[in-house]
N, C-alpha and C positions, 0 to 999 in steps of 0.2 A: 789691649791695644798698645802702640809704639808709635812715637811720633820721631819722623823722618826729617832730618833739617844737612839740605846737600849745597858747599857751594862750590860754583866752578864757571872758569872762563864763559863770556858770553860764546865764543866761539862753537863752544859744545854743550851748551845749552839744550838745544833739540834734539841731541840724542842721548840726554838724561830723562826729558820730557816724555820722547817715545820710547821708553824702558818703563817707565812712571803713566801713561798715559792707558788704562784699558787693563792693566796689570791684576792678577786676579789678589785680593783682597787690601787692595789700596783705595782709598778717598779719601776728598779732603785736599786735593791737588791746589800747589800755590806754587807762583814762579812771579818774582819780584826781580828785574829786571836792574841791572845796575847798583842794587842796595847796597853789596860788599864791597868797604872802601881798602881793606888791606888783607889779601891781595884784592885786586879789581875783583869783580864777578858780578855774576847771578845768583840769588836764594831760592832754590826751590823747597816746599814744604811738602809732607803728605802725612797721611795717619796710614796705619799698617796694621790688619790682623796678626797679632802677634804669630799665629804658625804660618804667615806666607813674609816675614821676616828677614828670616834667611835666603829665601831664593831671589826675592827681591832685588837683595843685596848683591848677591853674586849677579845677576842681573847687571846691576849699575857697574862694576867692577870690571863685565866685558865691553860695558860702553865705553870705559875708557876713563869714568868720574873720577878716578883717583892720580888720574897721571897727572902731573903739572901739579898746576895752582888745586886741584880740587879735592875737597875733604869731606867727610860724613861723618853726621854726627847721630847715636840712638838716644832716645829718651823714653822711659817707661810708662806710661800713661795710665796714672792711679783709676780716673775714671772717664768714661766716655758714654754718653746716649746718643741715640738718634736713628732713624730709617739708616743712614749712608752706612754708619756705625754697624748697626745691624747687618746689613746685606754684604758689606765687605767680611767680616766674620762667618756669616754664612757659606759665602761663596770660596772663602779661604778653606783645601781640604783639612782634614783633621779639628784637634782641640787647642784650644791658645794655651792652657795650663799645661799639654806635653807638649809645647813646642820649644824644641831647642834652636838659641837664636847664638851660632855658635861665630858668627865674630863676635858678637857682645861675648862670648865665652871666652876667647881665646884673650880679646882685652884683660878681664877682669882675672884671667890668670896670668897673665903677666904682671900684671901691678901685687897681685895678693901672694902670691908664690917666692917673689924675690927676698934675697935678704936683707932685713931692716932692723933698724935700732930697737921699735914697737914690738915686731917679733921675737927676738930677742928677750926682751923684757917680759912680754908676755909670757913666755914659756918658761921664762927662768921664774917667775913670782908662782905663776901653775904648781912649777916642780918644788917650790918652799914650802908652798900652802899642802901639795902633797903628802910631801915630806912628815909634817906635823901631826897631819891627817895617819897618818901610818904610825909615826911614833907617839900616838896618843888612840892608836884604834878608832879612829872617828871617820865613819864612813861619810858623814856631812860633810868634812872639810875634804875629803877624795871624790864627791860628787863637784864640790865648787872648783876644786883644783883640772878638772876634766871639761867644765862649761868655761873656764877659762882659757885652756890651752889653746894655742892659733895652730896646730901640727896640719889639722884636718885641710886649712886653708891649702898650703902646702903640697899635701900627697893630690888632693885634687890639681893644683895646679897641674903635677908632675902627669899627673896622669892625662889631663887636656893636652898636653905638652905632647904625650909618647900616640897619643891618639890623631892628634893631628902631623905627627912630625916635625917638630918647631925642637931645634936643636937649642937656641938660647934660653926661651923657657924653661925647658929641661933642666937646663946647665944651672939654673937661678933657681930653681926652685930644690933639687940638689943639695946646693951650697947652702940654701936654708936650712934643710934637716943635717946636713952636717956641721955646719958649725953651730946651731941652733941647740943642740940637742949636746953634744960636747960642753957646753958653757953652762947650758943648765943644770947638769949632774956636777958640773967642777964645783959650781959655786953653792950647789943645795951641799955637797962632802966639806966644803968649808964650813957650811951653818951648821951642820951635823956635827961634824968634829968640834965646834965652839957649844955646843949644848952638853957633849961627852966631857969636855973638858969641865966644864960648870957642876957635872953631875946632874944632868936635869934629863937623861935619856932614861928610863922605868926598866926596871929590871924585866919585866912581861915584854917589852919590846924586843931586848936581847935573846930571850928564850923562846922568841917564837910566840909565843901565848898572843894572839889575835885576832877573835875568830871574825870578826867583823869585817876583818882587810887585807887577811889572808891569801883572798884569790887572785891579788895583787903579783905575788910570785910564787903562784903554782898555777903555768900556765897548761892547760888540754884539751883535748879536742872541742869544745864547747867554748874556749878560746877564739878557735879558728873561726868555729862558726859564727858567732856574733860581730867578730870582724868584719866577714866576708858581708853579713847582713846588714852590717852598719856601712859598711861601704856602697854597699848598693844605694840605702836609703838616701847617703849625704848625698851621693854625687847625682840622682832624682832631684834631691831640694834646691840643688844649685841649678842643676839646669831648666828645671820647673820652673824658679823664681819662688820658693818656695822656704825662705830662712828661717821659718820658723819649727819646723822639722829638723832642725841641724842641732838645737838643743839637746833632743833626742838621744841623737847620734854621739854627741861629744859625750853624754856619759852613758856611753854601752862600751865604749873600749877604753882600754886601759894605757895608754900611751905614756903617758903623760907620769902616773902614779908608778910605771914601772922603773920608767926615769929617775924620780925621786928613791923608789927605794933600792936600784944600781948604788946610788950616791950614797943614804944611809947604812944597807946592810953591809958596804965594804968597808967604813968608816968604823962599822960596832963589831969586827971580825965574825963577819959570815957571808964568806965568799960564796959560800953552794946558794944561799938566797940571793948574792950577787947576780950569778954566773944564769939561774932560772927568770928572773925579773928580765936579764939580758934577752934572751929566750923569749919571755913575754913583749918584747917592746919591738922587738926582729918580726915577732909573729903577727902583732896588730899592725905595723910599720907593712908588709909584706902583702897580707891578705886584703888591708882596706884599698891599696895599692891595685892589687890586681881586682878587685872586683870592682873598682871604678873604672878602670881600663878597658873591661870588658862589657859594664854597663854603656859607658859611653859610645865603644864599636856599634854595640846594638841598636842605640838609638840616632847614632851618624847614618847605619843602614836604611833606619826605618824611616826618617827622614829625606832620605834622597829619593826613596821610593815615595815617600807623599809629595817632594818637587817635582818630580816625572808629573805626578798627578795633577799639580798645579797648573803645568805647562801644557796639561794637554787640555784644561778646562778652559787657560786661556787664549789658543788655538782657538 
């Protein structure tokens, strides 16, 4: 369930009320008259089976709730009982666990997609810890450097972005992996270079000898594929609500590790592991990409077709 909290001029009140009024999987209906002291208004509340969410929404949007003074606000609702509970679920088609509730989508990539100091940071510490991880063989520290990395965040945004056609999202979320991803190979080739200088890189690192974290920069077809898999999966737990499968996901691909060893292998003179890790980081950067793009088409489809169904339940 979703709990629904709208406020907006008294004036149009009753035709938020009767978009809200009979709506198939809503109850729990509250309209508090006057409460909103800035701007003026009304409060209306309701609870929401989370798969009738979305049309809901688009619903209030043709009434008009957002023009002027009026705003909406979603809220995830950890638990709920009850008959109303019950039958609004019911009655709502489909499952709440596949429902995409894609304003709340399109929000949350807009805030998580954009470029930030946090992301920034995150990926550059990811690409250190990488880094280490590779020039020390330690597949532990390449598994942490991968559950830390925020990229994922990112390509899903990009991909909400290209799916709904939202040109500034795109543009923000972009500019994250490109300046994002630049700064953290600059500055993991600075830590590189100060370990080379010290003497503390292992002669095994230089020569290749790593069977552990080799697959690092030798990317193939099996590459592609786990990309493409892992793409699917993330952008399912996003839209599911579902974060805890994104663990998962962060360490099946290599993003992040291919990163750090661009930055290392150019530093220790070995461009061809350069030049394939590049290769590697293009290919998971690409494939996670398109197979969120195309998971999401699928489920914007499937989902308009369970609105029709809503609409005609509530007819």
């Amino acid at each position: 369930m979703m709990h629904l909290r709208a406020t907006c001029p008294a004036a149009d009140v009753e035709q938020v009320l009767g978009c809200l009024r009979g709506a198939t999987g809503v109850t729990g209906l509250v309209h508090l008259p006057g409460v909103v002291l800035d701007p003026p208004g009304d409060l209306v509340e309701a609870d929401l089976a989370r798969e009738a969410v979305d049309g809901v929404v688009e619903d209030l949007q043709r009434c008009g709730l957002l023009r002027g003074d009026g705003a909406l606000v979603l809220l995830d609702v950890d638990t709920a009982t009850g008959r109303p509970v019950d039958r609004a679920e019911d009655d709502a088609p489909g499952e709440g666990v596949d429902a995409v509730v894609w304003s709340q989508l399109v929000e949350r990539a807009e805030s998580d997609g954009s470029l930030s100091a946090a992301f920034v940071v995150f990926l550059t510490v990811a690409t250190l810890i990488a880094a280490v991880g590779l020039i020390t063989d330690s597949q532990v520290l390449i598994v942490g450097a991968m559950v830390l990395g925020p990229e994922f965040t990112a390509l899903a945004s990009l991909a909400v972005a290209v799916v709904t056609r939202s040109a500034r999202p795109a543009r923000d979320a972009l500019k994250a992996l490109a300046v994002g991803f630049p700064v953290a190979i600059a500055l993991t080739a600075v830590a590189v270079a100060l370990l080379d200088a010290g003497g503390l890189i292992p002669q095994a690192y230089v020569e290749g000898q790593r069977p552990l974290t080799s697959f690092v920069w030798s990317p193939d077809a099996f590459s592609v594929v786990v990309a493409l898999l892992a793409g699917i999966a993330g952008t399912v737990s996003l839209t599911s609500d579902k974060a805890s499968a994104l663990v998962g996901v962060f360490i099946s691909v290599t993003t992040v590790p291919a990163a750090a060893e661009i930055a290392g292998a150019a530093v220790t003179g070995q461009p061809d592991r350069a030049a394939s890790s590049a290769l590697q980081l293009v290919l998971n950067i690409g494939c996670i990409l398109l197979a969120a793009v195309v998971t999401l088409g699928v489920q914007r489809a499937a989902w308009k077709r369970m609105d029709r169904r809503r609409r005609a339940v509530a007819r």
